[in-house]
N, C-alpha and C positions, 0 to 999 in steps of 0.2 A: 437465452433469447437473442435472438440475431437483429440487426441494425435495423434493418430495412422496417422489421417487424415493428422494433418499437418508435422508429421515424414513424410509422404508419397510426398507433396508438396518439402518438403525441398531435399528429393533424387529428384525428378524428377527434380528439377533446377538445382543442382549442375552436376548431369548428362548428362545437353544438352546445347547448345549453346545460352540457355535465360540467361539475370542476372539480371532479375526483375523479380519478380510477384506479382501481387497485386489483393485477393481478397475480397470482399464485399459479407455478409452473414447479418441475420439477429441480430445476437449475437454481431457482430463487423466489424471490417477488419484486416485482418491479408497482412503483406507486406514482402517477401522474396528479399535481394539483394544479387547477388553473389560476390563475394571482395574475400578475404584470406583466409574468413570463412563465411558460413552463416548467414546472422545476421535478425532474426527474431522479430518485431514489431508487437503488439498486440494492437489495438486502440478499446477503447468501444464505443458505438453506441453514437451518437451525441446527448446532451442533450438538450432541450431550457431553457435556463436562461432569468428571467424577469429584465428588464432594475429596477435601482436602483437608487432612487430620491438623488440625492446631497443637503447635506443640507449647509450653511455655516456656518462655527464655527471661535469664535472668538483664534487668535494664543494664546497657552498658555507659559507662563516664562518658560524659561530651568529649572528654581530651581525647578517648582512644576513638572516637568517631572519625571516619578517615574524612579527608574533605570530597564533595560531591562534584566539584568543580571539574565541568569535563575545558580540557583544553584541545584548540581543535575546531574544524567547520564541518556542522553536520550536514551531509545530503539528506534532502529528506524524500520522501514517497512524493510525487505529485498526483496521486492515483488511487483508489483500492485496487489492488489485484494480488497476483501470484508473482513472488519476486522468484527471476532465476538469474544466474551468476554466469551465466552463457550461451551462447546463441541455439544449443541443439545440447540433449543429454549425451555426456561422453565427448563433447568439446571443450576447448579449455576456456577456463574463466576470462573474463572479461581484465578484470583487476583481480591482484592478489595484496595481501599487505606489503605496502614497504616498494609497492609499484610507484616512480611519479609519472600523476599524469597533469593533464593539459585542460582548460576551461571549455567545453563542447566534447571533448572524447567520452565515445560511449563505456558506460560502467557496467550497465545491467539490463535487463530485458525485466516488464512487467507486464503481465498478460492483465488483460480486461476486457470481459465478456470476448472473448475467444478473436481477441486484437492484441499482436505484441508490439508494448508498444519501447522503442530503444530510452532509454534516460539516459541524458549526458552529464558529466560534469559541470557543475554551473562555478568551479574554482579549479585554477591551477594548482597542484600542490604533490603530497605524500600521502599515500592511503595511510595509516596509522589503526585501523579498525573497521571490521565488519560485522554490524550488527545483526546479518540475517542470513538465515540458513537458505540455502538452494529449495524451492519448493515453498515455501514460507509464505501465507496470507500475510499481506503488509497494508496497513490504512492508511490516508492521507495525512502529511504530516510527518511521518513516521520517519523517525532517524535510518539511516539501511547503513550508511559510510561516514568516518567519519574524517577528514582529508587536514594537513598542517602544510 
């Protein structure tokens, strides 16, 4: 659903005496509530997930439990969209591990609703890790880099 579109949904509702609206497209569903302020929900199309065989494992000692302790500053998603690691397919990545970069340099391109949009580094430092694959659904939130 393109901008303009749902800019246009969103006056028609705050406009009239509806406070819901909820529609269904082939792209997603987009859901409008009227409250204080508009609050707009973008949900992607339904996926099917294959059920996933449980295997049993034997419990292991706390002692051999590695520590969970990430060291390190995560970037995180400020976004839902599609994460890509460069500007065009078949250009080279933005950042690679073991890149340093600088506080504002762009890292990564995430599309939303058919907007790219650039993410900068919000720390100077050492990539040390990337958590997301090229093409990759990432939620808001979401760890993508992780920078020392």
């Amino acid at each position: 659903m393109d901008l303009r579109k749902l800019k246009t949904l969103i006056d028609l509702v705050s406009e009239s005496n509806v406070s819901e609206l909820e529609i269904t497209e082939a792209e997603g569903k987009v859901r409008i509530v009227k409250g204080g302020g508009a609050i707009v929900q973008h949900y992607a199309a339904p996926i099917a997930v294959a059920p996933v065989p449980v295997v049993a494992a034997s419990p292991v000692p706390a002692a051999e439990v590695p520590a969970a302790a990430e060291t390190g500053h995560p970037v995180k998603s400020p976004m839902v969209g599609t994460f890509y690691r460069s500007a065009s397919p078949g250009a080279k990545a933005f950042v690679e591990v073991g890149d340093s970069i600088k506080a504002g340099e762009t890292i990564c391109i995430i599309e939303a609703m058919k907007i790219l949009n650039e993410i900068e580094a919000d720390k100077t430092g050492v990539v040390t890790r990337i958590l997301c694959d090229n093409g990759q659904a990432v939620e808001y939130g979401q760890a993508m880099f992780v920078i020392d």
